[in-house]
C-alpha positions in Angstrom: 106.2 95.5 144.6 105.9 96.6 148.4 102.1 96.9 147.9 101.2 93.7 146.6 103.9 91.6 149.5 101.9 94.3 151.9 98.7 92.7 150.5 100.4 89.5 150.6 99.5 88.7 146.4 101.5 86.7 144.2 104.5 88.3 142.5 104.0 90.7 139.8 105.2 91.1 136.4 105.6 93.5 134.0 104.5 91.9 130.8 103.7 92.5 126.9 105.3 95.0 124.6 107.3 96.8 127.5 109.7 94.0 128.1 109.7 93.5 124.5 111.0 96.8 123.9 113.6 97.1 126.9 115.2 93.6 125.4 115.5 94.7 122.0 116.4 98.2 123.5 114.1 100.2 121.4 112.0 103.0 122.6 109.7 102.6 125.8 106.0 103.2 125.8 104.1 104.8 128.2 102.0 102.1 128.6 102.8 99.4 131.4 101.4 96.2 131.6 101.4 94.8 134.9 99.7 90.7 135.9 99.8 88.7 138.9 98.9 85.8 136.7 96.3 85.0 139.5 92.6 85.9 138.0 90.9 88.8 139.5 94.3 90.0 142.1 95.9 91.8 139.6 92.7 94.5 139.2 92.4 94.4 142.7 96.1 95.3 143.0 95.3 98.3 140.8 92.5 99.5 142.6 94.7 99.4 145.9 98.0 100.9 143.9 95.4 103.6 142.6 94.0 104.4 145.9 97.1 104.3 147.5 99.0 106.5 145.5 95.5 109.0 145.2 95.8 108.6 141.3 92.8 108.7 139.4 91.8 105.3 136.9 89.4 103.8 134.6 87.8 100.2 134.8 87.6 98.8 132.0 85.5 95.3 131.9 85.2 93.2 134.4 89.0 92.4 134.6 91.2 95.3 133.8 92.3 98.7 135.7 94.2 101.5 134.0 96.3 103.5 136.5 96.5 107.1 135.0 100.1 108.5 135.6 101.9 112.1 134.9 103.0 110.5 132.2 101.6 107.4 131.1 99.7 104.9 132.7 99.8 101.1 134.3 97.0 98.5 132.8 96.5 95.9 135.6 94.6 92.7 133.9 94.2 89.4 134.6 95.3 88.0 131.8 93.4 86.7 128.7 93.6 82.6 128.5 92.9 80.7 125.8 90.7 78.2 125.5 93.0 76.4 123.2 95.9 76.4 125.8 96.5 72.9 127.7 94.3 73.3 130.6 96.5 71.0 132.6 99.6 74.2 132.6 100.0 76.6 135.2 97.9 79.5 134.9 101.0 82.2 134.3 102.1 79.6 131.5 98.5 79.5 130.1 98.0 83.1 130.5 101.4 83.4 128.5 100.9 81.1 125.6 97.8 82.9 124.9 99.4 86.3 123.8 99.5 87.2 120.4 103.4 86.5 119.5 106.1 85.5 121.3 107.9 88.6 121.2 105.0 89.8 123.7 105.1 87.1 125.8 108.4 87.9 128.1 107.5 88.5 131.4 109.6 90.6 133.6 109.6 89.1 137.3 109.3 92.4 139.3 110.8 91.0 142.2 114.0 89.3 140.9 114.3 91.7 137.8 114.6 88.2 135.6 113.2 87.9 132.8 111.0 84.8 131.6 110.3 83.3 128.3 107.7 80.6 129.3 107.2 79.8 125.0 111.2 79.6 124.7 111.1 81.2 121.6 110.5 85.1 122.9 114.6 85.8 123.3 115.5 84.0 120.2 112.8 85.6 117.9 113.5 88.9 119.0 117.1 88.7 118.2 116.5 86.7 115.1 113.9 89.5 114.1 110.6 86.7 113.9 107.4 87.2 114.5 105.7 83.9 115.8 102.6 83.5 117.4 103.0 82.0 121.0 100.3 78.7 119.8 99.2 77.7 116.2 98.0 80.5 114.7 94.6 79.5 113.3 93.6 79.1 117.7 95.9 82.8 118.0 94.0 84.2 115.1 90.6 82.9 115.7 91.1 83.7 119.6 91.2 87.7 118.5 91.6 88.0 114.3 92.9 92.0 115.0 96.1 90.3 116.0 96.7 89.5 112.2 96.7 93.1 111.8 98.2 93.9 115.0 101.4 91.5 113.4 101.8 93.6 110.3 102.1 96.4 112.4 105.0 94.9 114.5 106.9 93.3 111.5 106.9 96.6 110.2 107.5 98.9 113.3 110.9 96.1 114.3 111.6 94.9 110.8 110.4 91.3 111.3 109.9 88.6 109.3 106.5 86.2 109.4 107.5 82.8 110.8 106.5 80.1 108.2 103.3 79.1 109.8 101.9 82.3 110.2 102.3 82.9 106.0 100.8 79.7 105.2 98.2 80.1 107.9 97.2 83.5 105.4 97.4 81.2 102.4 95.1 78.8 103.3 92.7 81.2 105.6 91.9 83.6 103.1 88.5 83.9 103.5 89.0 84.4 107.3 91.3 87.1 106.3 89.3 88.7 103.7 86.6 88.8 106.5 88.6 90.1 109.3 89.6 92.8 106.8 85.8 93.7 106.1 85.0 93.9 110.1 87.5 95.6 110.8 88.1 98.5 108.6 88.3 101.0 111.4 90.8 99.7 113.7 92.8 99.2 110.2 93.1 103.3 109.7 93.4 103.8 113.5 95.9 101.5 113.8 98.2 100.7 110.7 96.9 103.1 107.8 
């Protein structure tokens, strides 16, 4: 926090499956996401945190920084949008409707310690036990089709149940499914077999 007011940046947050995890109290990764929500500041607040600090990273892409720690590490990314999310929003509200589900999509203001839930449905599903996607999910799906696979995963790691449109967007996308299956085979055993 001191670094990026020293750089004078935009505020950060902690965002994704950490803040997830702290609300519904379960165990902590080692993995921290942190955005600005401001494009390309975020990896340039890594590279200065990393240099700072003297600890080694990796770049990966054109957007993302990965802080290697003792023990774990901090991903500094700008922040995927969507090109199915209203254009007229702010960015850190487009950069948030284009996660994957709501349950991912808290963000964790670093500076106040509050927590935001920009698709109003992040608290509720996660103490209702609902997995959503954060917009409809053919545009989630089609935007990245591993997050189908990615949601089984989470339903069955924090026992949740598929919000109606996500089931009938499996009934009547079979195909796409069927295909995302076949391209995917190897993140399917890495990930979830």
């Amino acid at each position: 926090i001191l670094l990026s007011d020293e750089l004078r940046l935009p505020t950060p947050y902690l965002v994704g499956g950490t803040v997830r995890d702290m609300y519904l109290e379960s165990n902590l990764s080692d993995d921290y996401d942190i955005s600005l929500n401001s494009g390309s500041k975020s990896f340039f607040l890594g590279c200065m945190f990393a240099a700072q600090y003297e600890k080694p990273f990796l770049i990966r892409g054109k957007e993302n920084v990965s802080v290697l720690l003792k023990d774990g590490k901090l991903d500094f990314s700008t922040g995927f949008v969507s090109e199915y999310v209203d254009q007229d929003l702010s960015l850190i509200e487009k950069e948030t409707l284009s996660r994957d589900f709501t349950i991912n999509a808290l963000l964790l203001n670093l500076k106040t310690k509050k927590v935001l839930d920009y698709t109003g449905y992040g608290f509720n599903d996660c103490d209702k036990r609902i997995l959503r996607t954060c917009m409809d999910p053919k545009k989630t799906f089609k935007d990245d089709p591993k997050r189908i696979f990615r949601g089984m995963l989470y339903a069955s790691k924090y026992d949740l149940k598929f919000d109606k449109k996500i089931i009938n967007f499996l009934k009547e996308e079979r195909e796409f499914v069927k295909k995302t299956i076949r391209e995917n085979k190897v993140f399917i055993e890495n990930n979830i077999a």
